[in-house]
N, C-alpha and C positions, 0 to 999 in steps of 0.2 A: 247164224244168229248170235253166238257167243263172241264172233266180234266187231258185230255191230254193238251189242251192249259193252266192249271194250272202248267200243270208241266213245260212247258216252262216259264211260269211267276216266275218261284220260284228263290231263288239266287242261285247261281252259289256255294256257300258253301252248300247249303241244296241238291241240285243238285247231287255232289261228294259223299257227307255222303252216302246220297240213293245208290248210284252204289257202294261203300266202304260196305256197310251193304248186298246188297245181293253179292256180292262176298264172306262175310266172312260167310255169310249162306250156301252158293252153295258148299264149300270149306271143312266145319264140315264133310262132311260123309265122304269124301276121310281121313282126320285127321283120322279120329276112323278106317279106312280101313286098314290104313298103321302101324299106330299103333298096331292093332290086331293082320296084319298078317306078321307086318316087312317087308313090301314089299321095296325094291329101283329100281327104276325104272332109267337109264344112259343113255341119249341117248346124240351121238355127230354126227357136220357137219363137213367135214375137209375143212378151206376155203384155205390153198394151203401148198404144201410140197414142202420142199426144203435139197436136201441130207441126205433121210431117216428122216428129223426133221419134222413134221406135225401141224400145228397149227390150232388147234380145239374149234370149238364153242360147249363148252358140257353144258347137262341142268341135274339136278337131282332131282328126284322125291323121297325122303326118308323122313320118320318120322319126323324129323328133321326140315327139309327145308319147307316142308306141313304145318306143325303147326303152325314154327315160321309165315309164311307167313298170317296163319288166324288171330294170335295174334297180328300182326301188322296192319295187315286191320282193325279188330271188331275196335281197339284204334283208327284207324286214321276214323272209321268211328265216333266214341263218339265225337272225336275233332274237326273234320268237322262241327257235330249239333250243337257243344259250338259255334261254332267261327261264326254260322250266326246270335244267338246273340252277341258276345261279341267284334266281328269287325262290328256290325252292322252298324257303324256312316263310316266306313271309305271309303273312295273316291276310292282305289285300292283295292277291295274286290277282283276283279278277278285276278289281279297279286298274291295274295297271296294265293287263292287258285289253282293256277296254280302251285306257287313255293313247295308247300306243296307234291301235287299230284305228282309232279318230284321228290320230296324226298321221299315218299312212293315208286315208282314205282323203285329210284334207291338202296333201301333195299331188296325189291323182287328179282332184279338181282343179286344183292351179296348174300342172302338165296341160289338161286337155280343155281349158275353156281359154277360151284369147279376146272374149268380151272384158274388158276394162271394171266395168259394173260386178257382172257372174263371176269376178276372177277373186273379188273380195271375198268370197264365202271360204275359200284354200288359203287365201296369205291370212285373214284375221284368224282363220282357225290353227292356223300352226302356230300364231304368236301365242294365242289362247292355252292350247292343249301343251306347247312348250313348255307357259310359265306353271300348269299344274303337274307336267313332269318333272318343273326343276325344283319344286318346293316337295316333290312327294317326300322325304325324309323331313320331317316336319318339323326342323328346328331354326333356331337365329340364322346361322349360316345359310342356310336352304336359303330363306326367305329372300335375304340382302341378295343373292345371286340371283333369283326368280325376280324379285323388282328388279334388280337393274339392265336383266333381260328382257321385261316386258316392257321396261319404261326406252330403252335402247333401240327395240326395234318397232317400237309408238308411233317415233319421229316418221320412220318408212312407211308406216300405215294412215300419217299424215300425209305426205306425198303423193303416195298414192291417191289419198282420197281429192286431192287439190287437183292431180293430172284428169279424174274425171269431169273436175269444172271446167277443165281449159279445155278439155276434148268436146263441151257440149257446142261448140264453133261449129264442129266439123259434122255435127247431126248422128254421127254414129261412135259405136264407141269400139270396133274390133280392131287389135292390137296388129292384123294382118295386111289393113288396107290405111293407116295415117298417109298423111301427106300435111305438106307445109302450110302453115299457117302464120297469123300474126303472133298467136300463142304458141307458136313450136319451139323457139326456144327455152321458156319456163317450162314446157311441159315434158322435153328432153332432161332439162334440168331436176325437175319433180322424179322420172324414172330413175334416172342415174343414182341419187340421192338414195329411193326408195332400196335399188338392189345394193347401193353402199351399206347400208344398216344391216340386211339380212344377211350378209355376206360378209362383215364384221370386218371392213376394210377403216382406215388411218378417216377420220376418230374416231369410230364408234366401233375400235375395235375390241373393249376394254371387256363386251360380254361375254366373247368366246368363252376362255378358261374359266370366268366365275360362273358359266352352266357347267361346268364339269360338277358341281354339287348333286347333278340326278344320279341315278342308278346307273352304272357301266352298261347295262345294253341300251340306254336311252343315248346314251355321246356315241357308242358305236352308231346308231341308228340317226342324229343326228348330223354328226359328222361325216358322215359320210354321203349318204346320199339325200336325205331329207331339208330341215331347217338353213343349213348355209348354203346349201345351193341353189336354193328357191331366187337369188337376188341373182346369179350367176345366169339363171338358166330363164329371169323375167328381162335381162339383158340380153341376152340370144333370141329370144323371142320380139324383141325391141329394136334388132339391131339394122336390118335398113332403114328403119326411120330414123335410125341414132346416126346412123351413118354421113347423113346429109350434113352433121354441123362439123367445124374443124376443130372447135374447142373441145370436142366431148373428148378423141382418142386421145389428144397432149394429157388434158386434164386424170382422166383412168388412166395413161401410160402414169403418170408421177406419181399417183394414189397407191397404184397397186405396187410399186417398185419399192416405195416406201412401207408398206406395208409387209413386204416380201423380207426386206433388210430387217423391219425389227421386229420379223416372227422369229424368224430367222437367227440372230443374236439372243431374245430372249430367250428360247429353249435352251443355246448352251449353258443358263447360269439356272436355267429351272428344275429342283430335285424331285417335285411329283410327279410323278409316271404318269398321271391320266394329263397334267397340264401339259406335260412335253410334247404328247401325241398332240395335246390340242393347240398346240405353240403349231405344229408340224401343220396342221390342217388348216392352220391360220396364211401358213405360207405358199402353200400349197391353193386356197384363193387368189392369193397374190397371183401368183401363175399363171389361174385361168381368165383372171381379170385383165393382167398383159395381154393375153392371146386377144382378148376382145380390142383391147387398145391399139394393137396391131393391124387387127383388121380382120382376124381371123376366126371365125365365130365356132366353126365347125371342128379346128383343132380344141380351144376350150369346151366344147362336149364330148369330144374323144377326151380328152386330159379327166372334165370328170368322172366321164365314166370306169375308167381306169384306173382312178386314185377313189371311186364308193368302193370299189371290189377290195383296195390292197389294205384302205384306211379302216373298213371294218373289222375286216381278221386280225389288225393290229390292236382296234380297242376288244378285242374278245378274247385276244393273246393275253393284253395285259389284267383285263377280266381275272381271270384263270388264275391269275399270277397274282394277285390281291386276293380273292376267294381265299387260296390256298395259306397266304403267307400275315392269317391273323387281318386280313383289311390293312395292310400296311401299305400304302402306297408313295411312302419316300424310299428315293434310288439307294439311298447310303445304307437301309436295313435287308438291301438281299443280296444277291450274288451268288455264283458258282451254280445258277437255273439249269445250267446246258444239264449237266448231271444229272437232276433231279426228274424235272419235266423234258425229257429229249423231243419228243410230238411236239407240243406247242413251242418252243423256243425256235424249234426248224421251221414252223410256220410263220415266228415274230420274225425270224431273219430273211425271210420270203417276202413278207412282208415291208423291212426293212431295205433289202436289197432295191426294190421296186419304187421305194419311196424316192432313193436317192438315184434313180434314173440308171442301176449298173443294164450294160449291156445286155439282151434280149428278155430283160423280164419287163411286163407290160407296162410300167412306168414309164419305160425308156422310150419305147415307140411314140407315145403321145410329149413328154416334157422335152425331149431332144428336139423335137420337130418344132416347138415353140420354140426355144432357146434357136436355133438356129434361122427360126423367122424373125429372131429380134437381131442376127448380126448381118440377117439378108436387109431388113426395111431400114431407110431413113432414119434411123435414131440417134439419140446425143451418145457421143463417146461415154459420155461420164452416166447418164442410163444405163449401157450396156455394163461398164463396168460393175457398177453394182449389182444388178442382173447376176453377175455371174458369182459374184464376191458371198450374194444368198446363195446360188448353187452350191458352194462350198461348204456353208454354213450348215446346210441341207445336211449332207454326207458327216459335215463333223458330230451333230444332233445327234444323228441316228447309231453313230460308232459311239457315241459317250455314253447312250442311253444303255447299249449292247456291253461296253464293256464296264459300268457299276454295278446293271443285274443279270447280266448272263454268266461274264467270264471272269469276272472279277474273284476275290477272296468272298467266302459266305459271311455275311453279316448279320447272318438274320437270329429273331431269337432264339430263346434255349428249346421252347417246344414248340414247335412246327412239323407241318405235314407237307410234302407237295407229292403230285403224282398228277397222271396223263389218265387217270381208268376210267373218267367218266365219259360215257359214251354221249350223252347230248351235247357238249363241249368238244370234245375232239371231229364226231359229223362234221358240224357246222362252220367249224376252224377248217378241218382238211376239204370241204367243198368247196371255201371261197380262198384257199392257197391255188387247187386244181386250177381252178378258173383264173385265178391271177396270174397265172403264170403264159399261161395261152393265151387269154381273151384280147392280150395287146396285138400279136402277130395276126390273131386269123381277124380282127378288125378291119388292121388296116390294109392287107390284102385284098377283103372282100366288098369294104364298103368307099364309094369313090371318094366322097366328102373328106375320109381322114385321109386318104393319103395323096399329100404332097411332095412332090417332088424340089427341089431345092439346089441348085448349082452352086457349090462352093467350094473351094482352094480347101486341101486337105487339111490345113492350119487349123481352118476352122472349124470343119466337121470335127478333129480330135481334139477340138479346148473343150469341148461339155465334160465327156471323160476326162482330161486332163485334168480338168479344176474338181472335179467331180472326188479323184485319188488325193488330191493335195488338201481337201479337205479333210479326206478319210487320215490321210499320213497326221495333219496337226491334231487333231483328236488323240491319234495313238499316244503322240509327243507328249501331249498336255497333260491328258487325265489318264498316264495307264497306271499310276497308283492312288486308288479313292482314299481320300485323306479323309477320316470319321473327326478329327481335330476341330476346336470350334472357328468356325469362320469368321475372317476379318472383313468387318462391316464397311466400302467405301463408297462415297456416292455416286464413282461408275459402275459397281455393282447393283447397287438400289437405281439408280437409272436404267441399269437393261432390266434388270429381274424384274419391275414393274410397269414393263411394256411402256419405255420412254414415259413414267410418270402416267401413262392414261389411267391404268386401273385408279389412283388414288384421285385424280381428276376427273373421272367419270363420277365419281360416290361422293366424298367428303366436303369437299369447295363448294360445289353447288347446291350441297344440302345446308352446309355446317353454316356459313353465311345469312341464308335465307333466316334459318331457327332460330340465329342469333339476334339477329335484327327484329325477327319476330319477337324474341321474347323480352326483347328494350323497349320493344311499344309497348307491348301486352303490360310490362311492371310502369313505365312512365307514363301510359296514358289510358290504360283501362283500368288499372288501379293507382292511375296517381292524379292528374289534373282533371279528367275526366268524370274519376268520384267529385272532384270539388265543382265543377265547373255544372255534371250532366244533371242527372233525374235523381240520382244521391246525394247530392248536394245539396238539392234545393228542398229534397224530401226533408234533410237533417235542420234546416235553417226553419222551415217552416213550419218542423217539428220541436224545435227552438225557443220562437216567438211562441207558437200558442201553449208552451209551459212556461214561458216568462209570464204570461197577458192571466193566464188558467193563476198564477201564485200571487199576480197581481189583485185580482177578481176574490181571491180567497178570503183576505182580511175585513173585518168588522169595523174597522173604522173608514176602510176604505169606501165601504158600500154607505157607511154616513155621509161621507163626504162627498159620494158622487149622487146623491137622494139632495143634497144641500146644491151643487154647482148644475145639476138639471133642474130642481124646482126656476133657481136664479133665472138661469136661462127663458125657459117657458115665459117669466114675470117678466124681464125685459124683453120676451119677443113682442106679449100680451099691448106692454106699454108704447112698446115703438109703431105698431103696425093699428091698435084704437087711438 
């Protein structure tokens, strides 16, 4: 009895985790079922038909959908146990895990309906419940980052909504049976587009890092397996039917390459710890979006699955590591972490190691296997090269990030605390290291889909590793002493550090223009010709005359004289008409 009324005493984030954690328990045997035996299970309601055209609430039980589903739950349950330490102070605990549980619950929807129509209720609710995660710290900053996340990924929810007009050709609208149409091309083009936005690929890459504004278990929980992978994973769901055109893979091979290179470059000149991570997750799309371009759909779901598990422990790494060090989250005010926090820094380099694809930790198995399908297919030299020039990029990222705040000299201020004691942060960190570590190997042993085999000249099996160290080595070279000095401003710095100019071209140009222009009409023609010209004008003119005609009308001799030129009048009309 005593604790049962514990459980009622518990918060309401600890509360969630527990129901999040056996759901992802209850959920593992069906995973391994469907996996095993390929099962897909379709079931649909029709809620009403109208001349032969039927609109159907469909649900789908496949490998696929299962999985993703447990892999989002285990994460949102890790994030849950962070956040009843790490929001522990805050007055809205239950708004916010409320808005959470709606963002899990609207990813689950979008996994398991593949109706086109029922699939809107999961993608508009994540934009929805997104942009009231990224504004919860309720200031200017928040805001501009929650608009131009909502407004960012608007465009994708336009598409989407436009791919259900060109669907209505085909009478039905489930994402499992397309076939070619006169509309296939637009309507290939409308998806493509749509998972570009949510997935924050070259241009609309510029929201990732300005949602870092929510609370660190919201980007953990984002970033990882929620919001950016929902365009990832509505493109694997998409992908025989994307399959049929020739321009889609050219097209996503050049988008993600590029977007790969300048995730890639901008983390190395970025000092906020939560933006680097999310520089890294940016690139890390890049990635899985190749895979698709490649042709290979099922390695991009092993890759994300792989990188939800390693990418959350790194935002709850850094979590921790901001908690503890005053909310400080530029690189140049900490350092010498290993000492301090030993737990978590072992987990961020766990995490770290896995990012950059080192031998046997779960990273490796799924990004090597990509990376070596891009020197196995058809591709341009100069594709590849760059390919590999981000892998690099990858490993230097993650070593600069390691060596300002782990190993570097302490910079932090005078009075600080750090330590490992808290038990709902260490759980939840050392749970998703355990599994990060494994969860690559017993994959892809067990499951056919991810493992690929691959014939290739030893050359090339050891360039991943090779480029993989020579990025780790320039990193060393570069940055092994963090210079606190103040930085010289130039405009290839300002070009990579603001993401090839998008972030200031996603916000300022498009607005700043618009307002300005607006407010040269507003002063030149709602208060300027328009007073003269409109219903003020003419109020004033006619307001005018009848005080001229009123001061005219006023005077005594006036009124003699107009009693004298009417009598005239009358007397000459009298004379001329008798």
């Amino acid at each position: 009895m005593k604790l049962f009324w514990g459980f009622f005493k518990m918060k309401s984030s600890s509360i969630s985790s527990f129901m999040l954690f056996f759901y992802a328990v209850s959920i593992l045997p069906f995973t391994v079922y469907f996996f095993l035996n390929n099962k897909c299970i379709l079931m649909e309601w029709e809620i009403f038909s109208v001349s032969s055209t039927s609109i159907m609430l469909s649900l789908i039980f496949d490998p696929v959908g299962v999985s993703f589903s447990n892999v989002v739950c285990f994460i949102s349950a890790c994030v849950m146990l962070f956040s009843s330490s790490y929001m522990s102070g805050d007055i809205f605990l239950t708004r916010f895990v409320g808005l959470v549980m709606m963002f899990v619950l609207s990813m689950n929807l979008l996994v398991f309906i593949p109706n086109l129509i029922a699939l809107l209720i999961g993608w508009d609710g994540l934009g929805i419940v997104s942009f009231a995660l990224v504004v919860y710290y309720q200031n200017p900053k928040s805001l501009s980052a929650g608009m131009l996340t909502a407004l960012a990924n608007r465009i994708g929810d336009v598409m989407l909504l436009l791919s259900i007009g060109f669907c209505a050709i085909q009478g039905h609208w489930n994402v499992m049976f397309m076939w070619q149409s006169e509309f296939s091309a637009i309507l290939a083009f409308c998806v493509v587009v749509a998972g570009m936005t949510k997935s924050a690929q070259i241009p609309f890459s510029s929201w990732l890092p300005a949602a870092m504004a929510a609370p660190t278990p919201v980007s953990a929980l984002v970033h990882s397996s929620t919001l950016v992978t929902a365009g990832v994973f509505i493109l694997i769901r998409f992908f025989p039917f994307l399959d049929m055109f020739n321009g889609f893979k050219n097209g996503l091979l050049f988008i993600s390459v590029l977007t790969l290179l300048m995730a890639g470059i901008g983390a190395n000149y970025e000092y906020d710890l939560k933006k680097v991570i999310a520089l890294s997750t940016l690139s890390q799309l890049g990635v899985m979006m190749m895979s698709l371009a490649l042709g290979m759909p099922y390695l991009a779901l092993f890759h994300l699955y792989t990188h939800a598990l390693f990418k959350a422990m790194l935002f709850l790494c850094a979590g921790a590591i901001i908690h503890n060090n005053n909310n400080s989250q530029d690189l140049r005010q900490l350092g010498n972490l290993w000492n301090q926090m030993p737990l978590t820094i072992s987990c961020l380099n766990v995490a770290n190691l896995a990012l950059c694809g080192a031998p046997f930790m779960s990273g490796f198995y799924s990004k090597d296997l990509i990376l070596e399908t891009s020197l196995y297919s058809p591709s341009n030299f100069l594709m590849v090269m760059l390919i590999f020039l981000a892998t690099g990029m990858t490993a230097a990222y993650s070593i600069r990030l390691s060596i300002y705040s782990l190993w570097g000299h302490s910079n932090h201020m005078k009075m600080h605390q750090n330590y490992d004691e808290d038990n709902k942060v260490t759980w939840s960190v050392i749970l998703l290291s355990v599994i990060s570590i494994f969860i690559g190997k017993v994959m892809q042993t067990n499951i056919l889909q991810f493992n690929a085999t691959l014939m290739l000249p030893m050359s090339h099996k050891l360039l991943t590793i090779i480029v993989t160290f020579l990025g780790a080595w320039m990193a060393f070279v570069v940055w092994q002493n963090p210079n606190l000095s103040t930085i010289k401003l130039s405009k290839l710095l300002n070009f990579n550090s603001l993401m090839w100019f998008l972030a200031p071209l996603s916000t300022q140009p498009i607005i700043f223009y618009p307002l300005k222009s607006g407010s040269g009409l507003y002063k030149s023609l709602d208060q300027g010709w328009l007073e003269v010209f409109g219903g003020q004008g003419v109020f004033m003119i006619s307001k005018n005359f009848t005080m001229e005609n009123q001061l005219f009308q006023s005077k005594l001799i006036t009124s003699f004289i107009m009693m004298i030129v009417t009598s005239g009048i009358i007397l000459l009309s009298i004379l001329i008409f008798y």
